[in-house]
C-alpha positions as YAML, in Angstrom:
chain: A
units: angstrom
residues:
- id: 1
  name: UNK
  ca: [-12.78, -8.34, 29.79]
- id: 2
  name: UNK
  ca: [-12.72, -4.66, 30.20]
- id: 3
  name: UNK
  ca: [-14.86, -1.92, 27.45]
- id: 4
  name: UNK
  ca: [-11.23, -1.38, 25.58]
- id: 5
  name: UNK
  ca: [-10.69, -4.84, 24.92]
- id: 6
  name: UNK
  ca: [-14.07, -5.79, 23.47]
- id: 7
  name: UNK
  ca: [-13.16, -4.08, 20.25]
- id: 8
  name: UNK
  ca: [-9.68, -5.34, 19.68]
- id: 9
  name: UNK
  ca: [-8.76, -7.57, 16.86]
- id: 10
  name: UNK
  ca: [-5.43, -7.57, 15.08]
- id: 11
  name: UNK
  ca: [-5.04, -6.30, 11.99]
- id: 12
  name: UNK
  ca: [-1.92, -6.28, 9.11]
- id: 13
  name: UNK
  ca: [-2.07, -2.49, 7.62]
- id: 14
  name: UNK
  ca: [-0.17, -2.19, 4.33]
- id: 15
  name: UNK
  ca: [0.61, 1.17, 3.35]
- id: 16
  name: UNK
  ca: [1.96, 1.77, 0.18]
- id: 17
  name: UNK
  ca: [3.37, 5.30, -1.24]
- id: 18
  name: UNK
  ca: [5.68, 6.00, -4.40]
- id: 19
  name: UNK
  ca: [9.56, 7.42, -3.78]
- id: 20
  name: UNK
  ca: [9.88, 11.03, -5.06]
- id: 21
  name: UNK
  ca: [6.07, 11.39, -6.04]
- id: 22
  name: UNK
  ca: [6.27, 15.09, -5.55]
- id: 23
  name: UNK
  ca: [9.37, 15.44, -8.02]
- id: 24
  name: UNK
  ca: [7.39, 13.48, -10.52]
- id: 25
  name: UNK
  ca: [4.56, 15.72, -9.95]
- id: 26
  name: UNK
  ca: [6.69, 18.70, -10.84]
- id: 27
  name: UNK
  ca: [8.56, 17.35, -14.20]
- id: 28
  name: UNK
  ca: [4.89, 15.93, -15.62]
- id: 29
  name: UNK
  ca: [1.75, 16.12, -13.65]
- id: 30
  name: UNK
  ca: [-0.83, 15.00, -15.88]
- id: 31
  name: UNK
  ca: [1.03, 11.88, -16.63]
- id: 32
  name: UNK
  ca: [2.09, 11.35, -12.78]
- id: 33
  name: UNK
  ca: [-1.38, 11.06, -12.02]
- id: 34
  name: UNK
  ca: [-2.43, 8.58, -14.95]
- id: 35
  name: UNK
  ca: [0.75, 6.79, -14.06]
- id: 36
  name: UNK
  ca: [-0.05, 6.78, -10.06]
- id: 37
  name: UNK
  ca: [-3.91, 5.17, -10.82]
- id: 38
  name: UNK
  ca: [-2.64, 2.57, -13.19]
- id: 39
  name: UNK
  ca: [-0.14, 1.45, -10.60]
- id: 40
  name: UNK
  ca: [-3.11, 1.74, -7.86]
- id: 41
  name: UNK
  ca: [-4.83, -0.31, -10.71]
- id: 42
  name: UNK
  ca: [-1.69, -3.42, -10.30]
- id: 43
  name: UNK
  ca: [-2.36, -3.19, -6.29]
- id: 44
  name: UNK
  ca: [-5.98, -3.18, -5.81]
- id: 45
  name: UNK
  ca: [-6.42, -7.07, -7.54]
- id: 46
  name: UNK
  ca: [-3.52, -8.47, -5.54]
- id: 47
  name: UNK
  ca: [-4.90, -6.98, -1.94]
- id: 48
  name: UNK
  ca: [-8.58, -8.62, -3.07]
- id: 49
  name: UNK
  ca: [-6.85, -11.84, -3.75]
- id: 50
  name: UNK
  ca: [-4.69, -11.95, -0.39]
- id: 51
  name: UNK
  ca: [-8.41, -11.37, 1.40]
- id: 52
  name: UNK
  ca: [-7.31, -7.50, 2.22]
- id: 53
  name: UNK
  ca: [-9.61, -4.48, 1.75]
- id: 54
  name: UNK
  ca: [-8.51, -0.87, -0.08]
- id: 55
  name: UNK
  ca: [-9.24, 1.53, 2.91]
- id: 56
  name: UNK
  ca: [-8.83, 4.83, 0.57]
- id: 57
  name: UNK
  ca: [-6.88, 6.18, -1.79]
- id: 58
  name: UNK
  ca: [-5.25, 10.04, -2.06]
- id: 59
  name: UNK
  ca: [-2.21, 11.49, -3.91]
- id: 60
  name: UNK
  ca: [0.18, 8.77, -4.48]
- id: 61
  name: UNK
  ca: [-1.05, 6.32, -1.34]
- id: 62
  name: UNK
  ca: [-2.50, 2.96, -1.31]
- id: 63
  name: UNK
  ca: [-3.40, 1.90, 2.38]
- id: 64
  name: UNK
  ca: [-4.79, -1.75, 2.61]
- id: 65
  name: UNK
  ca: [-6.15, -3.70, 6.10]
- id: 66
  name: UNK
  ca: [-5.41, -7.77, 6.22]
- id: 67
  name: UNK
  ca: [-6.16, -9.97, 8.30]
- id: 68
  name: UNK
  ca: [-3.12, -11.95, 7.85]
- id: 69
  name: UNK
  ca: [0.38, -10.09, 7.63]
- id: 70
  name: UNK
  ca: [1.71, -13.04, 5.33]
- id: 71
  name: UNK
  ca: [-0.96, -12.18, 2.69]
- id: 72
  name: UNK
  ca: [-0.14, -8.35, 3.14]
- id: 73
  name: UNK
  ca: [3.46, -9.44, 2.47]
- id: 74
  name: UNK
  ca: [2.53, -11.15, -0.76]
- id: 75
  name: UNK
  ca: [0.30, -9.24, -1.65]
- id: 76
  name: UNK
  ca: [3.35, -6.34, -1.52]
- id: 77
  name: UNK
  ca: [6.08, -8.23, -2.57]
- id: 78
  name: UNK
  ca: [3.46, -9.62, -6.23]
- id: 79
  name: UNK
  ca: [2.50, -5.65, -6.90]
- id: 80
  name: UNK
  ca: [6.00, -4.44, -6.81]
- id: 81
  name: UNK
  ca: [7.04, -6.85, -9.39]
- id: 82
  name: UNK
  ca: [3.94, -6.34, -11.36]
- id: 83
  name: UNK
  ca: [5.58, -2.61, -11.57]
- id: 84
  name: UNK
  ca: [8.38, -3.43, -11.56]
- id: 85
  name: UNK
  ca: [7.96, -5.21, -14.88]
- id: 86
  name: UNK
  ca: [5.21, -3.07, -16.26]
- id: 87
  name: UNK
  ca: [7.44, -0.02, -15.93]
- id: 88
  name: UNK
  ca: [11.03, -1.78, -17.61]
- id: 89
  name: UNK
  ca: [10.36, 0.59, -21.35]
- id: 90
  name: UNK
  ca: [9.89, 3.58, -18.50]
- id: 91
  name: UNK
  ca: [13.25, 6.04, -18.53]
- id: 92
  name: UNK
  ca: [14.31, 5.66, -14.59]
- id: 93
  name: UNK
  ca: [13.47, 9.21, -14.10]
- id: 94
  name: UNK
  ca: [9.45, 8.46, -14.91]
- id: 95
  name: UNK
  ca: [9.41, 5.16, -13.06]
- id: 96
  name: UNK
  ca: [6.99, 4.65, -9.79]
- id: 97
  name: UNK
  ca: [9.02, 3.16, -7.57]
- id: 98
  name: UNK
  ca: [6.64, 2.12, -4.50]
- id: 99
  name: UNK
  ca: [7.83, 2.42, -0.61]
- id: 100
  name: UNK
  ca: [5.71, -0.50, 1.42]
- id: 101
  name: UNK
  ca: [5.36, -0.91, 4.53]
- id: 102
  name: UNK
  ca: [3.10, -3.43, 6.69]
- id: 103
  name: UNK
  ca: [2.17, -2.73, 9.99]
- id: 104
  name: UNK
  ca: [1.19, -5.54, 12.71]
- id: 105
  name: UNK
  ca: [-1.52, -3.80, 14.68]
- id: 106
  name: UNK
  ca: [-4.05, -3.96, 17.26]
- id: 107
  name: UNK
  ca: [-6.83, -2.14, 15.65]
- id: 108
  name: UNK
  ca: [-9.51, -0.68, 18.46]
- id: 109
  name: UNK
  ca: [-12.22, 1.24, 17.84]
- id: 110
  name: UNK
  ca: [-10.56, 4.53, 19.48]
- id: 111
  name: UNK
  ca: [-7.24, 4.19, 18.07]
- id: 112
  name: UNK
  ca: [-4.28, 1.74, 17.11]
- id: 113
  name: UNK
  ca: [-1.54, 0.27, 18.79]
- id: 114
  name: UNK
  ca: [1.41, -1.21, 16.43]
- id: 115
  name: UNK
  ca: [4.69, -2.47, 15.80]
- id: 116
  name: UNK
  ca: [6.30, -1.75, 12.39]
- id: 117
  name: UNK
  ca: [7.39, -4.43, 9.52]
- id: 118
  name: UNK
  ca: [9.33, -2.95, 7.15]
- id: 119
  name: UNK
  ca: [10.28, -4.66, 3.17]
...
């Protein structure tokens, strides 16, 4: 085993950002931002419980590491419903409405290498 494989381990990355966050920003930002940490509020329980960790948070992102990409799937497809319910009194034009994405990566200490999961 060569120096670059050592640190290899694969890894489910679930990356999370809302649809039109910067229009939202613009009509209301005070209440985009409360609205954006409440819904980071209905994702960071659900990545715990699927065994994932919260790598950071900024703007309207939510980027998680698994090490299963079934529980990142879950774990995406239970906090969009959450929201999806939480936000039903919400006029359309206020709603977050979440992009996810998981990634199936080889994580390395220098870098990653991955192919892309899309739901």
């Amino acid at each position: 085993m060569n120096q670059v494989d050592r640190g290899r381990r694969l890894a489910a990355i679930l990356g999370a950002d809302v649809a039109g966050y910067s229009r939202l920003m613009g009509q209301d930002e005070g209440a985009t931002i409360e609205t954006a940490n409440a819904c980071r509020a209905v994702f960071r329980p659900r990545i715990e419980a699927r065994h994932g960790r919260v790598v950071d948070t900024a703007g309207d992102s939510v980027p998680a590491v698994f090490d299963s990409a079934v529980e990142a799937l879950q774990c995406a497809v239970e906090s969009q419903e959450m929201i999806r319910d939480r936000d039903a009194d919400v006029p359309k034009d206020r709603r977050m409405q979440f992009g996810v994405a998981v990634n199936l990566a080889f994580a390395q200490l220098r870098g990653w290498h991955h192919s892309l999961v899309r739901i």
